[in-house]
NUSEZA-258335 format. One record per residue (C-alpha): z, y, x negated; residue in three letters. Coordinates in nm, 2 decimals, m for minus. Last residue first. Example, Ala and Ser with C-alpha at 12.3 -4.5 7.8 and 13.67 -1.06 7.14 Angstrom:
NUSEZA-258335
{Z: 0.71; Y: m0.11; X: m1.37; lodo: SER}
{Z: 0.78; Y: m0.45; X: m1.23; lodo: ALA}
This chain:
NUSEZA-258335
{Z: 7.60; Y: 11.70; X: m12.03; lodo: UNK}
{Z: 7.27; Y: 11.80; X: m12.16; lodo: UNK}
{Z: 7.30; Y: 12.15; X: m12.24; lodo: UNK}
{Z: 7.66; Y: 12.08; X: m12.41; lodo: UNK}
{Z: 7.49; Y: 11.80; X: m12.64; lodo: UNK}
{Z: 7.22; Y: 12.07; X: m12.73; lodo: UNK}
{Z: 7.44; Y: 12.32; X: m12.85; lodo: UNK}
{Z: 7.61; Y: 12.00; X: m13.11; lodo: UNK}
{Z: 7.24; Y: 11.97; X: m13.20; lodo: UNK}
{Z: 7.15; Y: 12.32; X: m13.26; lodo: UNK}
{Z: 7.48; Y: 12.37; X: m13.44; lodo: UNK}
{Z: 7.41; Y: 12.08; X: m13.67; lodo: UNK}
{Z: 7.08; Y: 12.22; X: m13.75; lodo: UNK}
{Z: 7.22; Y: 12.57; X: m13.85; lodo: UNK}
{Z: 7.48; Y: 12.37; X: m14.08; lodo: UNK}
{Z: 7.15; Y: 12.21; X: m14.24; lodo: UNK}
{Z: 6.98; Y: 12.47; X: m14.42; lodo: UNK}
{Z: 7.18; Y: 12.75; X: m14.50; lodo: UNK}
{Z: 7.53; Y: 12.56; X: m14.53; lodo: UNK}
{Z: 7.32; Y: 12.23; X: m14.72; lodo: UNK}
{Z: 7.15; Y: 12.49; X: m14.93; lodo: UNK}
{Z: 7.45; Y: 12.70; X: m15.03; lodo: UNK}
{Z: 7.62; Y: 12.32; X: m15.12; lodo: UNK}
{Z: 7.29; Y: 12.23; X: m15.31; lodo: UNK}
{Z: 7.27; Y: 12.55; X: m15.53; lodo: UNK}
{Z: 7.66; Y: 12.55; X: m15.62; lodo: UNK}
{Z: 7.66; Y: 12.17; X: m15.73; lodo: UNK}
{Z: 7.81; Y: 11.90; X: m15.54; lodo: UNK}
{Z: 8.15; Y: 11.74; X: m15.61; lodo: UNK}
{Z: 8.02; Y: 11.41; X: m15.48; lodo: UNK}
{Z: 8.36; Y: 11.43; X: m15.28; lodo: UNK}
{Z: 8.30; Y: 11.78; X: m15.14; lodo: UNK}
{Z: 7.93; Y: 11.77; X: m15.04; lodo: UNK}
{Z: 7.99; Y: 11.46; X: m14.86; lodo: UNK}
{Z: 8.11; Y: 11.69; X: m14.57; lodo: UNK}
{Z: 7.78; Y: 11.89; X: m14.50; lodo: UNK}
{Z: 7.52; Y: 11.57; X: m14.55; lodo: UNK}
{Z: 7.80; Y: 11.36; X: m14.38; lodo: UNK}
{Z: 7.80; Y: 11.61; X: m14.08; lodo: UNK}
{Z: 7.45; Y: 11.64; X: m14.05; lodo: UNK}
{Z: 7.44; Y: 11.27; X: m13.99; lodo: UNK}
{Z: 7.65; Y: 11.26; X: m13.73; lodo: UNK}
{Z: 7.52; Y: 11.55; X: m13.54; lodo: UNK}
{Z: 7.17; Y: 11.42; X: m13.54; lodo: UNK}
{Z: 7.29; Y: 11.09; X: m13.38; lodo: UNK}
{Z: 7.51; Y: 11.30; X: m13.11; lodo: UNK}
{Z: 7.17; Y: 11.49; X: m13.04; lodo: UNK}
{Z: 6.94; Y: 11.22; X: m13.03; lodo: UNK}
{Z: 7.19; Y: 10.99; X: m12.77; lodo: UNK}
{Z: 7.18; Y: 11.35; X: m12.57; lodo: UNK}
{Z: 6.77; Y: 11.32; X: m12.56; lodo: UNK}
{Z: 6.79; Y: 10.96; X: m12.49; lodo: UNK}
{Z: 7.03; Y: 11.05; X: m12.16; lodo: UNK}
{Z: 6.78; Y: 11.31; X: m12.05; lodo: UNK}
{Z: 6.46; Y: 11.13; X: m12.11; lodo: UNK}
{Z: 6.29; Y: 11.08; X: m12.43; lodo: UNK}
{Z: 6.12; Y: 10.73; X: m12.39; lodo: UNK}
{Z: 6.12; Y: 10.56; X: m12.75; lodo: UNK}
{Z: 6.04; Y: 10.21; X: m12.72; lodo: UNK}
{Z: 5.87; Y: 10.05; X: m13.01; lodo: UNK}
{Z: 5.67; Y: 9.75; X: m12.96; lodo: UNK}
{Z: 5.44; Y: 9.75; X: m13.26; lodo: UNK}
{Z: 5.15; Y: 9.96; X: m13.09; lodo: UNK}
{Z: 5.45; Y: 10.18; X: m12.97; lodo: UNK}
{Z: 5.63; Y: 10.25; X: m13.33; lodo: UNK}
{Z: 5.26; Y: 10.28; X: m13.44; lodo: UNK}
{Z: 5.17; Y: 10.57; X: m13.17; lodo: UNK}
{Z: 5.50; Y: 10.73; X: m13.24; lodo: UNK}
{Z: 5.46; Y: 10.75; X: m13.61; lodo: UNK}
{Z: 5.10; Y: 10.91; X: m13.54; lodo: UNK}
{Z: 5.25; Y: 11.17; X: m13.31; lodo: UNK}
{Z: 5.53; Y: 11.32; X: m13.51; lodo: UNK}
{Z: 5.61; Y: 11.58; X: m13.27; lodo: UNK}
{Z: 5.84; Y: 11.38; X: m13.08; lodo: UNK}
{Z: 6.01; Y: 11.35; X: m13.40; lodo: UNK}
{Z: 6.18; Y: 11.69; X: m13.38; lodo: UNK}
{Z: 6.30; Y: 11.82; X: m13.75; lodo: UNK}
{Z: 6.56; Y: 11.86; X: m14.02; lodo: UNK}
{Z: 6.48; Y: 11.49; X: m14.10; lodo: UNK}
{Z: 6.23; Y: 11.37; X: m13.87; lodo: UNK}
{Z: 6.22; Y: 10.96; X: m14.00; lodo: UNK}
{Z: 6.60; Y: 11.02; X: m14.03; lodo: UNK}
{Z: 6.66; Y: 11.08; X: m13.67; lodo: UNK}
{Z: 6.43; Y: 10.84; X: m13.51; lodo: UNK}
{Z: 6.64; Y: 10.57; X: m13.67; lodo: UNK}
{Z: 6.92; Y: 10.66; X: m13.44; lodo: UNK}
{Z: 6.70; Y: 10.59; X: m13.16; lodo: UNK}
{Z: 6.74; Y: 10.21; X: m13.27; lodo: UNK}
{Z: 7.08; Y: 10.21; X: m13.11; lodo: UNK}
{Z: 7.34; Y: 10.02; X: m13.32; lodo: UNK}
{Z: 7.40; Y: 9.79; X: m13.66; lodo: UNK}
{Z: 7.43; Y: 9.95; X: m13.85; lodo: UNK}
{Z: 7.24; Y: 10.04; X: m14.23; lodo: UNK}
{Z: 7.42; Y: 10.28; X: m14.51; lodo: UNK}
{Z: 7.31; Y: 10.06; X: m14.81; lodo: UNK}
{Z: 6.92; Y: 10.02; X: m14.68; lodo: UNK}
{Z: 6.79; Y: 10.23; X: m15.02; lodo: UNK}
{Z: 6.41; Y: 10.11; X: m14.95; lodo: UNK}
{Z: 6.11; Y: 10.07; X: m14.74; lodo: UNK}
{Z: 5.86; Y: 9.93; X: m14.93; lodo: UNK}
{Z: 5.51; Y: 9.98; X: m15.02; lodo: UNK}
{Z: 5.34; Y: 10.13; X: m14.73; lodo: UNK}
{Z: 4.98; Y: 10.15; X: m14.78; lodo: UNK}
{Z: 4.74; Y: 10.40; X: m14.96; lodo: UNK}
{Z: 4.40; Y: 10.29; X: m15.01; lodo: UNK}
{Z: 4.26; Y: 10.34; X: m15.42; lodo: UNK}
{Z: 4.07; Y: 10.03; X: m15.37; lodo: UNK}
{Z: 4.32; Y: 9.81; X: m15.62; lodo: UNK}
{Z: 4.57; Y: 9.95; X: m15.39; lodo: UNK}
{Z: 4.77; Y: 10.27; X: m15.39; lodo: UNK}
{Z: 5.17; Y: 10.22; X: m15.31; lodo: UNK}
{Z: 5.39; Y: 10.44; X: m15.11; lodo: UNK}
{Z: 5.78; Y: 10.38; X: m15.14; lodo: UNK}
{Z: 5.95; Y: 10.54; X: m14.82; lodo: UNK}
{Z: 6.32; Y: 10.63; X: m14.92; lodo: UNK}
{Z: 6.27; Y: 11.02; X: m15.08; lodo: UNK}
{Z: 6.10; Y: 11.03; X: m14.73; lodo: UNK}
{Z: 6.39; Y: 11.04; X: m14.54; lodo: UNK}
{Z: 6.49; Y: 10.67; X: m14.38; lodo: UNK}
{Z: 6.82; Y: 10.68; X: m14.43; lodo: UNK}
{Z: 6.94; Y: 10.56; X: m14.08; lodo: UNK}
{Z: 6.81; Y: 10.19; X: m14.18; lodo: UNK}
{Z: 6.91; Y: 10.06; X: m13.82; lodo: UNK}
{Z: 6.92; Y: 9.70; X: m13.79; lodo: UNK}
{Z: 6.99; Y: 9.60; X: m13.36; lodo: UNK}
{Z: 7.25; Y: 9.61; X: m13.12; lodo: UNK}
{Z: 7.18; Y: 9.53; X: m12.77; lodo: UNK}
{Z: 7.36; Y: 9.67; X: m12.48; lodo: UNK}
{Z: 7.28; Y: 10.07; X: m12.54; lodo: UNK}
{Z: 7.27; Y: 10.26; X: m12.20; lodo: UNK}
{Z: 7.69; Y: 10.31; X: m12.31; lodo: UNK}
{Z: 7.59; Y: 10.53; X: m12.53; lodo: UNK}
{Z: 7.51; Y: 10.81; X: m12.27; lodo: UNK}
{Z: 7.83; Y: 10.79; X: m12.22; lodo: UNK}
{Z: 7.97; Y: 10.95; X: m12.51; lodo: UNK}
{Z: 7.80; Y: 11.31; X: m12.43; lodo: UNK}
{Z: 8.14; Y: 11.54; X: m12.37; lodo: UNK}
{Z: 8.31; Y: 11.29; X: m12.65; lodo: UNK}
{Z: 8.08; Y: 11.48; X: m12.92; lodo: UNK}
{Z: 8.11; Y: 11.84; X: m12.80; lodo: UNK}
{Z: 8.56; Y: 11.75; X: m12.78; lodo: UNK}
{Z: 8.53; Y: 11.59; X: m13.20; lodo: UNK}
{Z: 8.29; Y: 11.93; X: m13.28; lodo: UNK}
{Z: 8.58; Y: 12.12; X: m13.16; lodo: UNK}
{Z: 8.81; Y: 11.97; X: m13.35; lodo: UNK}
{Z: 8.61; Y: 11.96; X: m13.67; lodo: UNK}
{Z: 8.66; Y: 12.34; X: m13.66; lodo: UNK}
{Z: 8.27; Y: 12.49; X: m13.63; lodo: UNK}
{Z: 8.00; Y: 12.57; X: m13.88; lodo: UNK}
{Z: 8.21; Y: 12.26; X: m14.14; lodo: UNK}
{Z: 8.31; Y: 12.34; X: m14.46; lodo: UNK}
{Z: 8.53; Y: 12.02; X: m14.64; lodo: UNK}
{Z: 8.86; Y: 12.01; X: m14.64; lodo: UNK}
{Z: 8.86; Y: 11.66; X: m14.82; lodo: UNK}
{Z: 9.07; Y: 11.50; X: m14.54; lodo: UNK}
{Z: 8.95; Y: 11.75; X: m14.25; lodo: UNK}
{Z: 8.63; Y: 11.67; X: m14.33; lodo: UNK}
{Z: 8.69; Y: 11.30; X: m14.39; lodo: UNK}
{Z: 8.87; Y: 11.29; X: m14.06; lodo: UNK}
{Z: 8.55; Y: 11.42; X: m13.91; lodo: UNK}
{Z: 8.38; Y: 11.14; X: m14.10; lodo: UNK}
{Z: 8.59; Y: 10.86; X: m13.95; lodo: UNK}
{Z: 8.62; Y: 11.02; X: m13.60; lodo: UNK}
{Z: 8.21; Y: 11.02; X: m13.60; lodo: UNK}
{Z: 8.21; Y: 10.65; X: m13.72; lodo: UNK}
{Z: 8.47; Y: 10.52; X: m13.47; lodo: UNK}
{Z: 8.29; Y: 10.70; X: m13.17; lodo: UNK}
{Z: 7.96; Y: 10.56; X: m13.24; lodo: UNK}
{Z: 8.12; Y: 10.15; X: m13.26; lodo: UNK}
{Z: 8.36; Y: 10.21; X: m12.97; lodo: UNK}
{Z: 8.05; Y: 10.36; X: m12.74; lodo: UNK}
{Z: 7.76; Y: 10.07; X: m12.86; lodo: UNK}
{Z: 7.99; Y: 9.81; X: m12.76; lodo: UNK}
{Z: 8.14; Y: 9.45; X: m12.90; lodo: UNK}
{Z: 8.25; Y: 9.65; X: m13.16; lodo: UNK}
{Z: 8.23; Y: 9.52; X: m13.54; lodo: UNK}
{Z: 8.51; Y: 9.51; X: m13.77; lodo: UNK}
{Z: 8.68; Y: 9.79; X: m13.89; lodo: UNK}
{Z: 8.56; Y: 10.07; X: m14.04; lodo: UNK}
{Z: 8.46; Y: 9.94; X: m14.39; lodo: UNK}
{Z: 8.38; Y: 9.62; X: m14.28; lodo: UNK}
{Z: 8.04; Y: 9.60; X: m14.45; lodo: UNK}
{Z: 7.82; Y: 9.48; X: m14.14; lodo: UNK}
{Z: 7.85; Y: 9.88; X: m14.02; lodo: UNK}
{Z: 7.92; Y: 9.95; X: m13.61; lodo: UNK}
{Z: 7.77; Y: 9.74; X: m13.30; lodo: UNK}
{Z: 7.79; Y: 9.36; X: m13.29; lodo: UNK}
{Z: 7.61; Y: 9.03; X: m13.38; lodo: UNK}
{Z: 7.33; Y: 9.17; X: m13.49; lodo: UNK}
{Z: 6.90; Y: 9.19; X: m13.31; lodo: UNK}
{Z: 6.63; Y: 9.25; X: m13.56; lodo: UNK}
{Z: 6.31; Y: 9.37; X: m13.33; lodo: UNK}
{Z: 6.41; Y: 9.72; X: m13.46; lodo: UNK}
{Z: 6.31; Y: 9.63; X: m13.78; lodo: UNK}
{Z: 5.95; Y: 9.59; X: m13.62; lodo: UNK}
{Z: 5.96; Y: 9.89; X: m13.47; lodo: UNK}
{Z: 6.00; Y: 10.04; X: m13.82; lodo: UNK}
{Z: 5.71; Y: 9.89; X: m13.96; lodo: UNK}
{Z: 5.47; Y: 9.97; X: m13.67; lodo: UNK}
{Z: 5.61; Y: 10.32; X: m13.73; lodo: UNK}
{Z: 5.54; Y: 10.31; X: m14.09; lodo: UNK}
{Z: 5.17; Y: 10.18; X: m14.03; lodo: UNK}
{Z: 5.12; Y: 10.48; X: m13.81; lodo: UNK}
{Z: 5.31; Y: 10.72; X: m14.03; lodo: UNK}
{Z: 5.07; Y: 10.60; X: m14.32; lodo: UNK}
{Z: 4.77; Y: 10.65; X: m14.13; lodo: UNK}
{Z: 4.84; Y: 10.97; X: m14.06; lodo: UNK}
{Z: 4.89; Y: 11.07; X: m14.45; lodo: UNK}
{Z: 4.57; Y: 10.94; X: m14.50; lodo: UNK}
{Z: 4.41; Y: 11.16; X: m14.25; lodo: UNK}
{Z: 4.54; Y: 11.49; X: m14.37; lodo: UNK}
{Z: 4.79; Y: 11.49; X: m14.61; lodo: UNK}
{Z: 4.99; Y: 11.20; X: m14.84; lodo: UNK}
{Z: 5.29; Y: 11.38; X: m15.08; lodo: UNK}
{Z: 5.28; Y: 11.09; X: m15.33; lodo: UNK}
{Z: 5.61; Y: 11.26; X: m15.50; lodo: UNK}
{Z: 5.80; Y: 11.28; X: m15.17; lodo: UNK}
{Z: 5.67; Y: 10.96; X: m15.01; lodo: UNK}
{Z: 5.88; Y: 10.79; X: m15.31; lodo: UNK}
{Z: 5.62; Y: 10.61; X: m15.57; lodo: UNK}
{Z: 5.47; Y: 10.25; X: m15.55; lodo: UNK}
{Z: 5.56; Y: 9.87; X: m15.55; lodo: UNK}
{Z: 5.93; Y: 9.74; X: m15.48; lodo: UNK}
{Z: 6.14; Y: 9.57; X: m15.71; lodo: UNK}
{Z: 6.33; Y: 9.26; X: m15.64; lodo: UNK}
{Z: 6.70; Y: 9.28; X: m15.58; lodo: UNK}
{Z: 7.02; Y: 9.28; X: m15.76; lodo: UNK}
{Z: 7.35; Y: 9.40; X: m15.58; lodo: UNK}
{Z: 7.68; Y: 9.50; X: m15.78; lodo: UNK}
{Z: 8.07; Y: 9.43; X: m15.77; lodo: UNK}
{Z: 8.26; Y: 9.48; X: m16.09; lodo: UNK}
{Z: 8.60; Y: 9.31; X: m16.00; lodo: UNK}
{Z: 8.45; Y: 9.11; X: m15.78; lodo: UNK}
{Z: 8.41; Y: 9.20; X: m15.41; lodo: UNK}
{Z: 8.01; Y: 9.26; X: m15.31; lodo: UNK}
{Z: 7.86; Y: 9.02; X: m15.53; lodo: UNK}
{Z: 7.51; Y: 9.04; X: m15.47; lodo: UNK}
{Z: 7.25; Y: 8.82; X: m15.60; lodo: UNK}
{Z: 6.83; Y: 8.83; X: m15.53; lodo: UNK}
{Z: 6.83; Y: 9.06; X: m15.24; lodo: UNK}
{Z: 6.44; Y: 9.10; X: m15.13; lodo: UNK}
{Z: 6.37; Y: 9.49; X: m15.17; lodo: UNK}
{Z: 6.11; Y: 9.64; X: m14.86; lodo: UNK}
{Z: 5.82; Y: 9.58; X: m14.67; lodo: UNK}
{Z: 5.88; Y: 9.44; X: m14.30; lodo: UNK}
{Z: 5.83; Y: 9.09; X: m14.22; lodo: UNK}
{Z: 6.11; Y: 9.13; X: m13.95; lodo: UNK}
{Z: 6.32; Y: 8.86; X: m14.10; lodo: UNK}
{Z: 6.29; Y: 8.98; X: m14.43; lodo: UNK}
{Z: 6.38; Y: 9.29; X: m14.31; lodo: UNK}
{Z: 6.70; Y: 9.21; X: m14.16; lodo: UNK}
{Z: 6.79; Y: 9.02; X: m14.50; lodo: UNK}
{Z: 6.74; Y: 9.35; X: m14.72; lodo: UNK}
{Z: 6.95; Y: 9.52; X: m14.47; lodo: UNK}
{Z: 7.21; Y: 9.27; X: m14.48; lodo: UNK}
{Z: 7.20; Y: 9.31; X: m14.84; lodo: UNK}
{Z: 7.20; Y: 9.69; X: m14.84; lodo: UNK}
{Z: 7.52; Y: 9.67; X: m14.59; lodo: UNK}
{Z: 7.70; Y: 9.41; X: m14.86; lodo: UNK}
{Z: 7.60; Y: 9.70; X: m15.09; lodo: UNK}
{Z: 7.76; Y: 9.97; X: m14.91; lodo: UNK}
{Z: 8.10; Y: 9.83; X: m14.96; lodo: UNK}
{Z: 8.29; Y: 10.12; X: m14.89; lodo: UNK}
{Z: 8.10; Y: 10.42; X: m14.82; lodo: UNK}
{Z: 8.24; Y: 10.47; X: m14.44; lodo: UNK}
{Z: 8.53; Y: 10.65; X: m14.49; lodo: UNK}
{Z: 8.35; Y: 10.88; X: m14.70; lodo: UNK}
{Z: 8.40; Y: 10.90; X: m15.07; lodo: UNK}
{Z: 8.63; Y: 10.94; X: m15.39; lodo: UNK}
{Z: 8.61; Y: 10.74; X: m15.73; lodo: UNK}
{Z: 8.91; Y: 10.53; X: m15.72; lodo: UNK}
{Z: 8.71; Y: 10.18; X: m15.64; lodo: UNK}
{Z: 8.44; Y: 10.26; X: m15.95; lodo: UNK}
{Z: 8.17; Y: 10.38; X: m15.78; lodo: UNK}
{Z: 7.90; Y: 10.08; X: m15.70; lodo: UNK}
{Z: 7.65; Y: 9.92; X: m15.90; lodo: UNK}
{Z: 7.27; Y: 9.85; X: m15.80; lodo: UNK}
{Z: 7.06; Y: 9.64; X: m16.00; lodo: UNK}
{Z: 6.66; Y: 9.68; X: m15.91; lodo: UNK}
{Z: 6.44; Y: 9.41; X: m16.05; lodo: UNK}
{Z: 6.12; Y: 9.37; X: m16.19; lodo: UNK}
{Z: 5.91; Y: 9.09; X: m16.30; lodo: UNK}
{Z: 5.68; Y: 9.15; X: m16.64; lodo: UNK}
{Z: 5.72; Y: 8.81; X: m16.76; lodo: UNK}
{Z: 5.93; Y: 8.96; X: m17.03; lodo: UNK}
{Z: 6.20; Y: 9.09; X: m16.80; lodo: UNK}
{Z: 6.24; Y: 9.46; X: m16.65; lodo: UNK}
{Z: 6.55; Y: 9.58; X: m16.54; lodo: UNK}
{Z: 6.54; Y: 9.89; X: m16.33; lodo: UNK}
{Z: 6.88; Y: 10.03; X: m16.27; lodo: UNK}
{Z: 7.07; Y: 10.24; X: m16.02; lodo: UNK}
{Z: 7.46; Y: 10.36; X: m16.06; lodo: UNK}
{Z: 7.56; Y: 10.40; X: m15.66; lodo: UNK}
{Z: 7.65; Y: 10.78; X: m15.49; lodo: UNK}
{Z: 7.37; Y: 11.00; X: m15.55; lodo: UNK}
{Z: 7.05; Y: 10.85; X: m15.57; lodo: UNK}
{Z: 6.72; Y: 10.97; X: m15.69; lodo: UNK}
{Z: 6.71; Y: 10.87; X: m16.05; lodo: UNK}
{Z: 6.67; Y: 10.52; X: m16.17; lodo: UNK}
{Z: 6.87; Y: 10.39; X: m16.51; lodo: UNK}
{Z: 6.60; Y: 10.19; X: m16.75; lodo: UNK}
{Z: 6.72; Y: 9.85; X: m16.87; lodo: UNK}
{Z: 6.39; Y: 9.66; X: m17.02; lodo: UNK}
{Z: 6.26; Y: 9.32; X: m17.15; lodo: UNK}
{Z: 6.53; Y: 9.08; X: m17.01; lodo: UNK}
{Z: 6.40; Y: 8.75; X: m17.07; lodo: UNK}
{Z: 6.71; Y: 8.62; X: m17.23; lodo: UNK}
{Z: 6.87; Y: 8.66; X: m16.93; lodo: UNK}
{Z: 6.69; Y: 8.42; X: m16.78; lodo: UNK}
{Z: 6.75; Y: 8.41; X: m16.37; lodo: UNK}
{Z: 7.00; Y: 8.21; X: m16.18; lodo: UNK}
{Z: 7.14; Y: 8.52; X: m16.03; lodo: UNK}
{Z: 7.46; Y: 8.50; X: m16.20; lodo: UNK}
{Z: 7.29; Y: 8.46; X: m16.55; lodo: UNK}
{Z: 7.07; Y: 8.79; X: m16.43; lodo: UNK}
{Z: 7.37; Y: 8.95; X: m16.39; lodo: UNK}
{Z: 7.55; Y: 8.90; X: m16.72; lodo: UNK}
{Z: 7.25; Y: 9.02; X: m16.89; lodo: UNK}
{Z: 7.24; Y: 9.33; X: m16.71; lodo: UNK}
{Z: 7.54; Y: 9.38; X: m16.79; lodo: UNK}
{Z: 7.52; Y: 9.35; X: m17.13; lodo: UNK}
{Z: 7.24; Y: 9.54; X: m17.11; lodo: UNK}
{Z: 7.38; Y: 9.86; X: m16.98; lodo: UNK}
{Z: 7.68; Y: 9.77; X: m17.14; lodo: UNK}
{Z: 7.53; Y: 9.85; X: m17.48; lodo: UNK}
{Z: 7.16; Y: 9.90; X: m17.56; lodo: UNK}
């Protein structure tokens, strides 16, 4: 059992829960950067414990405190009534820092694999679900942890901080990028004021991949959204951003049930020109973590060739974008 439990144990003390209940410690697979845990207690309640990197381990910029992020996200979509992990405790600056939240039902969209009409329905419920995390207004643009700076009072500061963070990263960890960071810094700042169209800033997941869309059968064998999960890397910012994730490696104005929902449920996503740029400058940012954080997770040969192969081309096509548009 060893510190798995014991920690485990200590947590659920924190958390007001019995400890002496705790059934099960089984470590979670899927993520690469936080230690995940389900604990399982006697009652047959589940909870998720996340624990961070120890503070040396190295990262992006950004990464730091992740787990007061998750919480915030966890709280955002409480608010929206949207289906995803409840935080129970987090302690995001002790000496060993961690997050505990409820379990939620089903498999990840990648092992369910939906088709046809049933896989429809779920991108219609899941853009219903989305708009309505898109409904939760913040307090400021940029990440709730801090690990930037604080928050920006606009949507321009906030963007341009987090891409000059990561392209230091590259240029701090040497990572590979399809063009000098410098030059992907001068594309970026050709499209920044399309940003400035975003006044409001509201919870974007921006991790929303499949791997992080829990499907659940019920009792009548229908599929359903079960939870939307993994919120750690949330802003607070332009819900187009969103849209990015949801399509990963692809265009989600093809995705025509998930735009249907996202509208039912008050969704606005008109892609005219300065939309269109906002897209581009979102799908360059994350396709420049994917390709830099390579370097710190110390990633194996098969998953760097497939990141250059696979994702470097769609960085280019995004940064070539950005110099159509503006």
């Amino acid at each position: 059992m060893g510190d798995s439990w014991e920690r485990a144990r200590r947590v659920l003390t924190e958390a007001g829960l019995p400890s002496g209940a705790l059934a099960g410690v089984r470590p979670m697979s899927g993520g690469t950067y936080n230690t995940v845990e389900e604990l399982r207690l006697t009652d047959g309640s589940r909870y998720v414990l996340k624990i961070p990197p120890a503070a040396a381990t190295p990262g992006l910029r950004y990464e730091r405190r992740l787990l007061v992020a998750e919480a915030d996200f966890c709280a955002g979509a409480a608010e929206a009534r949207v289906a995803a992990p409840h935080a129970v405790a987090v302690d995001g600056d002790g000496s060993v820092p961690y997050l505990l939240m409820t379990a939620c039902p089903g498999e990840p969209w990648t092992e369910v694999a939906p088709a046809g009409a049933e896989r429809a329905a779920l991108r219609t419920e899941l853009g219903r679900q989305v708009a309505r995390l898109h409904r939760v207004a913040g307090p400021a643009f940029g990440y709730p942890s801090g690990a930037l700076g604080p928050l920006a009072p606009a949507w321009r500061t906030a963007f341009t901080a987090m891409t000059d963070a990561v392209l230091a990263d590259a240029r701090h960890y040497g990572a590979w990028l399809p063009r000098p960071a410098g030059e992907v810094a001068a594309v970026l700042r050709t499209a920044a004021g399309a940003l400035d169209e975003v006044t409001v800033p509201v919870l974007v997941h921006f991790d929303l991949w499949p791997g992080n869309i829990l499907v659940e059968r019920t009792a009548a064998g229908e599929a359903r959204i079960g939870g939307l999960i993994d919120g750690e890397r949330m802003f607070w910012g332009d819900p187009l951003a969103d849209l990015v994730s949801l399509a990963l490696l692809g265009d989600i104005r093809t995705d025509d049930a998930f735009l249907a929902g996202y509208a039912e449920a008050g969704g606005r996503a008109v892609f005219d020109r300065a939309a269109l740029a906002r897209l581009a400058l979102y799908r360059a940012y994350l396709y420049l973590i994917m390709l830099i954080e390579t370097v710190p997770r110390a990633a194996g040969e098969d998953h760097v060739r497939w990141v250059r192969d696979t994702v470097a081309p769609e960085l280019e096509a995004a940064l070539d974008e950005i110099g159509r548009l503006c």
